[in-house]
Structures are given as structure tokens and as C-alpha cells.
N, C-alpha and C positions, 0 to 999 in steps of 0.2 A: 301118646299118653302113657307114661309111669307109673310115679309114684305118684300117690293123691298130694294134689295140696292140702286138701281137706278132707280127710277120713272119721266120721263120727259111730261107734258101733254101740250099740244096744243104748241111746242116751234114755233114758227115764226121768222125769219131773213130775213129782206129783206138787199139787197145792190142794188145800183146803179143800175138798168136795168134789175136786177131779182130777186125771190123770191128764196132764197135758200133752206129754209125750210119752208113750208108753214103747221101750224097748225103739228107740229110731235108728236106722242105718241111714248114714249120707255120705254119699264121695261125691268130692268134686276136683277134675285136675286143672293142673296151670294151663291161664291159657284156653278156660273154658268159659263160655258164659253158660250160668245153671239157672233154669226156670226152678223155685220152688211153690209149689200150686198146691192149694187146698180150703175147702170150705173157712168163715168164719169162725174160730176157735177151733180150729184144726189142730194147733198146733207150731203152725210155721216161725212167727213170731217169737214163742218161748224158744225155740231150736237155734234162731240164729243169736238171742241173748243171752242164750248160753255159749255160743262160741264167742260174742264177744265179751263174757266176763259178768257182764248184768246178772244172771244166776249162776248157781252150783248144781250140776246137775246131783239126781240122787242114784246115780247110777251111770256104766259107761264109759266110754273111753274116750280120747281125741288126741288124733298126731294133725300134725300140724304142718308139712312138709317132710311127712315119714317120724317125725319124731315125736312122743307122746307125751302131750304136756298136761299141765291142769292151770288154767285161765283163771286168776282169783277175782281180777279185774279188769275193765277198762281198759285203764294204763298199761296192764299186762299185755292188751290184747293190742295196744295199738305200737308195743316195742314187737310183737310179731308179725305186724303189719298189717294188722287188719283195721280195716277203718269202717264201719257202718252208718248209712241212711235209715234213721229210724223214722216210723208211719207217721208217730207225734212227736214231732219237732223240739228238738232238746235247744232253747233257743232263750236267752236274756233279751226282751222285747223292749229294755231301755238301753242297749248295748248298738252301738254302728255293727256295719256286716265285719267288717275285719275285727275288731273288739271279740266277735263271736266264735269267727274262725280261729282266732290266736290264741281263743280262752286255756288256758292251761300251759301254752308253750308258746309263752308273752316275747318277743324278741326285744334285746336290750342293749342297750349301748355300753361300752367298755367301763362309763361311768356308773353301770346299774340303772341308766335311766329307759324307761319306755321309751323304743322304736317303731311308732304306728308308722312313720313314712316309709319306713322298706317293706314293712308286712302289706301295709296298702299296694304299694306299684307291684307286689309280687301276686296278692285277691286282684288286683285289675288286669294283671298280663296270664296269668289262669281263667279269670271269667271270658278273657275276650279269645284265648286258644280255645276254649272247649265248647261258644256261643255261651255263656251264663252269662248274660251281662247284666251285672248291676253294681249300684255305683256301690264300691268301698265305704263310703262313710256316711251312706242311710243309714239312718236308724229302724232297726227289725220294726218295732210298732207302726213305723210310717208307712212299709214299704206291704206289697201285697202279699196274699199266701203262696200264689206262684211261686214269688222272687223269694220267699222264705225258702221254698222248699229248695232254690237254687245256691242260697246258701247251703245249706247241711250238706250240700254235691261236693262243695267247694272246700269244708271242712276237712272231708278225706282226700282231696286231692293234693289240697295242702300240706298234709300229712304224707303225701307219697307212698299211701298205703300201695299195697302187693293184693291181698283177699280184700276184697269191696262186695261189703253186702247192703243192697237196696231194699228197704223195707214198702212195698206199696209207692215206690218215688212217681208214678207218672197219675197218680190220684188227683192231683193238685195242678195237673199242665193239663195246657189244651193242646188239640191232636197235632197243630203244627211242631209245639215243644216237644212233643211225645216223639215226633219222626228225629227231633234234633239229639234228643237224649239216646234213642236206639244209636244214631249215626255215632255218637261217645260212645257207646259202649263197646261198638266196634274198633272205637281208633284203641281204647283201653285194651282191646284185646290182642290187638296188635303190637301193641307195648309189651306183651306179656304179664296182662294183670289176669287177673281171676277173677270173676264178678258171679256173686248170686243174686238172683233177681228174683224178691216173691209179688208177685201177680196175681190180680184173675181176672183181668183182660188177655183172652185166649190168642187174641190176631198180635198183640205183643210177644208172646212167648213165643207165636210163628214168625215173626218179622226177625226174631233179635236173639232166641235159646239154641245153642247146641244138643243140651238134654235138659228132661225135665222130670224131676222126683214130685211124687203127691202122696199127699197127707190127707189122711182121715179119719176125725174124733182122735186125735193123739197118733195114732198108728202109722206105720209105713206100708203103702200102697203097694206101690212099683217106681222102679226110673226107667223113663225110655227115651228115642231118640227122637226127638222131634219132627224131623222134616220124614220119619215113617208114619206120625199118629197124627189124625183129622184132631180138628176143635171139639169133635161132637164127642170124640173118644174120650177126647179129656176132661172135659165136663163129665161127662158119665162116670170115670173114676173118680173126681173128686167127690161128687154130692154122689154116686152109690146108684143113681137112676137117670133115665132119661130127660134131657134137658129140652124145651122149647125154645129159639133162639127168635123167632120170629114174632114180630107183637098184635096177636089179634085185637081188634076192636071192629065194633061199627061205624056206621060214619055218624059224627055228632049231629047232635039239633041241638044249635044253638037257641039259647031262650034272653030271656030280659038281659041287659048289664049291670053285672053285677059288683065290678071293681074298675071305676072311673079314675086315672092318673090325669090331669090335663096343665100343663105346661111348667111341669116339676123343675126345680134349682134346685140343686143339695151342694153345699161345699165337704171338699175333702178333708181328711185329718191335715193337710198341711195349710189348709186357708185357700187352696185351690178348686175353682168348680169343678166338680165330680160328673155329675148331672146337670145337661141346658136345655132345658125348656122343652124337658119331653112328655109326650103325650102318648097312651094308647085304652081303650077297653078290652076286660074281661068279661064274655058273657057266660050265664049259666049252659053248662053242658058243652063247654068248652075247655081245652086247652091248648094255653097259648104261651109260646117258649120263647125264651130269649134267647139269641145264642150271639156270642161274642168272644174276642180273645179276653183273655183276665186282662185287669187293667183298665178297663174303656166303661167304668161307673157303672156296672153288674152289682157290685157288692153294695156298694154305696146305697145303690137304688132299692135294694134288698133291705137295708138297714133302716132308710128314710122312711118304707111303707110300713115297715115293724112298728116305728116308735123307737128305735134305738139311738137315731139322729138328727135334729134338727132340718125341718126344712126350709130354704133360703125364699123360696115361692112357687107359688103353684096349688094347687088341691088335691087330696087323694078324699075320695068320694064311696063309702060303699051302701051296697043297693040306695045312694040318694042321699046318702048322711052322709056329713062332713067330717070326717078323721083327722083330717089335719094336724090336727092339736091337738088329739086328745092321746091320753097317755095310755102305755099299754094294757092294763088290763080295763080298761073300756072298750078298747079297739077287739081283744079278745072275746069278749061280754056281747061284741057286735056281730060275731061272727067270723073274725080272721085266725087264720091257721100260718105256720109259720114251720118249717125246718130249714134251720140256718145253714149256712155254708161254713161254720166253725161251729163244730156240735160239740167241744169244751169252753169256749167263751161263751157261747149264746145258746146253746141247745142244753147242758144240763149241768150240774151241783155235782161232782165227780166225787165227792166224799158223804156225799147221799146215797143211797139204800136204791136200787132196781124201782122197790112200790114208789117210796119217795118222789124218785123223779118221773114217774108217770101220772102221777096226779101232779105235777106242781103247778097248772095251769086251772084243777080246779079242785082242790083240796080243801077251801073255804066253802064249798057249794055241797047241797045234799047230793046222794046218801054219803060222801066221803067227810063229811060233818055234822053234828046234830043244829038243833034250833041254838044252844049254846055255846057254840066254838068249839066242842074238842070234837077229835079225829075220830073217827070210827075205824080201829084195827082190823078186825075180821072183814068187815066191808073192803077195806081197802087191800087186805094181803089176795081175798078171791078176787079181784078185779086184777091185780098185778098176775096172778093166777095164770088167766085166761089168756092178759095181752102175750103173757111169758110161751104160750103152749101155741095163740094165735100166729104171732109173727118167726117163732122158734129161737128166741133168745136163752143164748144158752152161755150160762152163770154156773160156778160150781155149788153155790149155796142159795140159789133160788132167789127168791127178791129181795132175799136179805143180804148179797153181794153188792159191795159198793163200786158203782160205776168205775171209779178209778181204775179197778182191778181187772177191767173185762178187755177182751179183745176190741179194736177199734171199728170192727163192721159188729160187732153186738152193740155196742154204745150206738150206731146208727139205728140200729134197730128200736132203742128203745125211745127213743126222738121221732123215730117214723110211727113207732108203735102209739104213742102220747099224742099226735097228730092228727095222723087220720081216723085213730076211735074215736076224737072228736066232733067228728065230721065237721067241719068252719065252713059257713058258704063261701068264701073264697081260701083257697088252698096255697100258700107260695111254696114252694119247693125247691133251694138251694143246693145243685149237686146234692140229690137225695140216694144217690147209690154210690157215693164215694167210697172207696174201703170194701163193699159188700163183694161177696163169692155171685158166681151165675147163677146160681140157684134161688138166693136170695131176693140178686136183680130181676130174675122172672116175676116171683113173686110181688116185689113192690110196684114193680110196673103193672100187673095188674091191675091191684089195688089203687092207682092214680086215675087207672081208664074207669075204675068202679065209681070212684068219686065221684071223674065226669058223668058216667051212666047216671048217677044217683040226682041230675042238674046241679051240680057244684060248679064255682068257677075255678079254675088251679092254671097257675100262674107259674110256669116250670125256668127256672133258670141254670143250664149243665153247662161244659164245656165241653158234654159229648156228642157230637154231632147224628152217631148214631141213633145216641137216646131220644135230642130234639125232633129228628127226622123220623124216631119209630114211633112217640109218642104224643105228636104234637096234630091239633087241626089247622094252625095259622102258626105263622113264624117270623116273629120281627127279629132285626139283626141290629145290633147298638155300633157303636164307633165310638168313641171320643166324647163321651157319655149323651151321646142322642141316639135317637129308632132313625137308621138309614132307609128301614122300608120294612113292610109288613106284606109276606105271600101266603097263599093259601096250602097246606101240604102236598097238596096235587100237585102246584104248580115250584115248586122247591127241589131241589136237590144238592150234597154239597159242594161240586162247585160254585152254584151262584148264592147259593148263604157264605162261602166261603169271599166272592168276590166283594159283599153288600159286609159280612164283618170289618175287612179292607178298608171299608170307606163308599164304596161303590156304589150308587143306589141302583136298583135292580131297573 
């Protein structure tokens, strides 16, 4: 190790009502893979948008390969090779995957005309060296958030970037894709690239970091070296105190059923069944996990029980009423809770206000209305208040920051936040700690086991095997969108969720 690839000294960004980065050191050399780790609004985020161009810092310096440059943009940033995995997917959702990857350096025929058949066989012989496989000329809207996120992989690689920075990339894969992506980051590295990796799944940054820098509330922590500092150490640096990693609860008592599925059809966006003819119950003071590879009618099924998309046949039933058909805010009105697996299309209004989108599920209902229709402000700014101080959503202008602007584990926050202060007798939960720091996940996870305590039914869908396994009292596993088989927790662990996701039945 020489000279840094990457040297950042005293960076400073302020916005509006906080200091995002306050005075940051970062080095990283060639040839290294860099864990950067830190709570939700740490920081981490602004730090690498400013290396690639997206801000100006207001303060600071940055060499670049020993030399000191100033990134005005993008563009700048990708003629010095750097190429970034951003958290929210910078992606034209009516564009095919190569159309996305090529966007901006279109390849062209001598005549000036568009060449998608060499940019394709060049996305298809990259997807297939590095396992991304997806087809070149899906369309982003068809295709899942998985294979989305394997584009934007596939973006910088096409690009032949040198510094590769991952924002959060293994949010959106399941633990088999996660083992596949570390196995890339290693052949990457053996290439001689440079990769920063921000996380905070801690067994990630032991599997796959040579060093790891941590951020907290803006500031620089420390960097150390990984294979010397436990999990627990680092948790403890980033949130500032001790972490529980283990998830107590009691053992449930299941009570009445309270979310009846029984012999569900959904087709897919493409006219394809999604979901055949699956069946299972939620009782009260239970929770019951799905776990599956992306891909195998999770989402679909997630969508169908919302009211988001048509059901082809079958009945969803809660405590005894018929949902079916009825449109969402009845199904809401009836008791149903919802945190989506895309908490910018389905979870919230990004150019709404913090308050805004924590009432928008009951902003027409007292006290947050009168007998008249209008809003009741002071009602609603102390209630934003509470969830803001309860869940630790942290905004630089309080709940008058517009979601857009927030870090992407605060926007989950305030999805999770709007959810379960509603208490819904049945709860579904969509990769509900996507994006969140550990500290954060301690916390919601609690509060899903309080639900159950409280006889709720919560209907948990992750792709984190952990989470299924710490949180769950029964565990169906879907395939090719049917329940392969439904175990008790007792009797689970993941190899045989892993063989029953497969196809397997237990």
C-alpha cells in the first residue's frame, strides 16, 4: 500500500439544518476492498456523492490517485474512473437493461445510427463472467428489484471503472446473491480495482473488508482493520453503545385466525402466473415468515393482499371478511397494515413533508381532521413529534423535511414509523429493515415481537434468513410462487428453509 487511491481530508457538507459530514478523513488504497459503516444518517452516503460528483463539498480536499482534483460532476467522476452503486436505483423503468447501461455512452454505428446488438452481447457476456444474469432486453419495469439492482452492478462494470463504490448493493439480494457478489468483489480485487463497500450487515464486512472506516452523526470515528475487530466492536462504534444481536421473545400463543389466504392466482406484470393456488393462515399472536429466493411470487403476493393488483382467484379473508375485492382503504378501515418492499413506489409521497407522510393512511379520520375536512396542524405536527423522537428519525428540519431529501434507512423509518403506530390486526412486513444500521434493526425487531405480544397477526416477508429464523414462530418457504411447506421455528433451520426455498418440500 502507497499512495491512496483515494484520499479525502477534512470533507464538510452542511445542508439545511445539519451537518452531514463534519471535517471526514478517508483513505482508501488500490487494490483494497473498504468497508464504510455507519448509523442511518451518518453520513456515509453524502461522502461517497461527493466523490462521485453528485455534491460539492463545502470544505476539503480530494486526490484522487495522489493527485488533487475537484469532481464537478458525474461525468468528471466516471473519465476518472469511478463508477458508483447507488442505494436508490438511478434506473428509466421503461428503458430494456442494456438501453440503461448505455444510457449516456449510446454505442454507434459509423452511420450515427444506434448499436444495441454489440452493447447487448457485450451486458450479456458481463452478466454471465461475473453470475449477474439477466436478460439484456428486459424491460427495468418487468424485471424484479433483485435483477434491478444487478443492473446498476453492471453499469460500472461496463464502464470499466478503476474505484467502485457500492452503496448498500446487497439490500436487495438474498444470502445466496450476497455470497455471489462478495465472490465479485474478490475477483475485482484481483483485477486491481478498488471497491468501497457501505453496509451494515457486519458478517458482510467480515466475509469480504480488508479495512473498515465508521461514521457517526457526520463525524469520523476511526478506521481499523478488520480481521482484528469483532462485530460487536463495530456495532458499538457506529451507534456509540452496546448492541444486542440476539432477538429475545417469548414463545407465542397463538389465538383465533386472523388472515385467511386460501387458494390465491395473481398473474404477473408480464401476463405470467406469479402466484398458484396458495394457501396459508395467520393467527393472532403469531408471526409467520415467508422466506424465498426473490423472484418466486414474494412480491406479487405482497401486492395481491395490499390491493395493489388484481387477483386472478382465490380469497383473502380477514378475521372472517372477505377482502378480495375491496379496494384499499377499506381493507385499511378493516384492519390491515402494510410496509412494502419499495418504500418509494408503495410506502411514501417523497415530495411530502415527514408529518405528511405519517398520517397519509389516516389524515381524513379524527383528531388529524375535524368534523369538516380540514387538517388539524398542531394535532398533526405533535403527533409527527413523537413518531419522529419514538422511532429516532432523523431529518435536518424536523417533519417539515421532505422525504426525498432523507437518508434511505430514515425513509424506512418513517414507513415503519406510520405502521405499526397504527397497530393493524394483521401486520405484513416487506423486508422491513432494508437499508436500516444495527441499531435501528434491534429496535424494529422488537417492536414486530411487541405487535405479536400485543395478539396481532404479522405476516413477515425478508430475504434475510437470519431475520426469518430470529423472528418468526412458523415458516413457510414459497418456490415458483406456491408454500413448498410450512415448519414450526423449533423445527427449522437454514439449511432445510434453504433446501424447501429450492423447491424441496421438507
Amino acid at each position: 500500500m502507497n499512495t491512496p487511491a483515494i484520499e479525502m481530508r477534512g470533507i464538510t457538507k452542511i445542508f439545511p439544518g445539519i451537518i452531514a459530514n463534519d471535517k471526514v478523513n478517508f483513505e482508501v488504497y488500490s487494490g483494497e476492498i473498504h468497508a464504510l459503516l455507519g448509523e442511518n444518517g451518518a453520513g456515509k452516503s453524502t461522502l461517497m456523492s461527493i466523490l462521485f460528483g453528485l455534491y460539492a463539498p463545502d470544505a476539503g480536499t480530494i486526490k484522487i490517485r495522489g493527485t488533487e482534483v475537484s469532481i464537478t460532476d458525474p461525468n468528471h467522476a466516471t473519465a476518472l474512473k469511478i463508477g458508483m452503486v447507488h442505494q436508490h436505483f438511478k434506473l428509466v423503468h421503461n428503458f430494456t437493461v442494456t438501453e440503461n447501461i448505455v444510457l449516456g455512452i449510446e454505442p454507434r454505428t459509423k452511420s450515427g445510427n444506434l448499436n444495441l446488438k454489440h452493447a447487448e452481447k457485450k451486458v450479456a457476456d458481463l452478466s454471465e463472467t461475473y453470475g449477474l444474469l439477466v436478460d439484456p432486453r428486459a424491460r427495468i419495469e418487468a424485471i424484479t428489484v433483485g435483477m434491478q439492482q444487478r443492473v446498476e452492478i453492471l453499469k460500472i462494470l461496463y464502464r470499466d471503472a478503476d474505484i467502485l463504490i457500492f452503496d448498500e448493493p446487497t439490500a436487495v439480494l438474498t444470502p445466496q446473491e450476497i455470497d455471489e457478489l462478495l465472490l465479485i468483489f474478490q475477483r475485482l480485487k484481483s483485477e486491481g480495482k478498488t471497491i468501497v463497500f457501505i453496509t451494515h450487515k457486519l458478517k458482510e464486512i467480515k466475509a469480504a473488508a480488508n479495512r473498515c472506516t465508521v461514521l457517526r452523526r457526520g463525524k469520523y470515528i476511526g478506521t481499523y482493520l478488520v480481521k482484528d475487530t469483532d462485530e460487536e466492536t463495530l456495532a458499538e462504534k457506529m451507534v456509540g453503545r452496546s448492541v444486542t444481536f440476539r432477538i429475545n421473545k417469548k414463545p407465542a400463543a397463538p389465538g383465533e385466525v386472523i388472515l385467511s389466504v386460501e387458494r390465491l392466482s395473481v398473474l404477473g406484470s408480464r401476463g405470467i402466473p406469479a402466484v398458484q393456488n396458495l394457501s396459508f393462515e395467520v393467527r393472532a399472536g403469531e408471526v409467520l415468515g415467508i422466506a424465498g429466493i426473490d423472484g418466486n411470487g414474494q412480491s406479487e403476493l405482497v401486492a395481491a393482499l395490499a390491493g395493489l393488483i388484481p387477483i386472478k382467484s382465490g380469497r383473502v379473508m380477514l378475521k372472517g371478511r372477505d377482502i378480495t375485492k375491496e379496494v384499499i382503504r377499506r381493507r385499511n378501515e378493516a384492519g390491515f397494515g402494510l410496509v412494502p418492499e419499495d418504500r418509494h413506489k408503495h410506502g411514501l409521497v417523497l415530495d411530502f413533508r415527514v408529518d405528511e407522510n405519517l398520517i397519509l393512511k389516516s389524515y381524513y379520520q379524527k383528531p388529524f381532521s375535524n368534523r369538516v375536512g380540514f387538517l388539524q396542524f398542531q394535532t398533526i405536527a405533535s403527533y409527527a413529534k413523537r413518531l419522529i423522537q419514538e422511532f429516532d428519525i432523523r431529518s435536518g428540519s424536523g417533519s417539515a423535511t421532505l422525504a426525498r431529501s432523507m437518508s434511505g434507512g430514515n425513509q424506512q423509518k418513517i414507513v415503519i414509523a406510520r405502521e405499526l403506530d397504527l397497530s393493524p390486526e394483521v401486520l405484513i412486513v416487506a423486508q422491513p429493515t432494508r437499508g436500516l444500521d444495527v441499531g435501528a434493526i434491534e429496535y424494529i425487531h422488537r417492536r414486530i415481537i411487541d405487535e405479536r405480544d400485543k395478539g396481532k397477526a404479522v405476516l413477515l416477508v425478508s430475504f434475510e434468513l437470519d431475520e426469518i429464523l430470529g423472528l418468526c414462530d412458523r415458516i413457510a418457504a414459497i418456490s415458483k410462487g406456491g408454500i413448498v411447506g410450512i415448519l414450526a421455528a423449533a423445527e427449522a433451520n437454514e439449511r432445510r428453509i434453504g433446501a424447501m426455498m429450492g423447491g424441496f418440500a421438507h
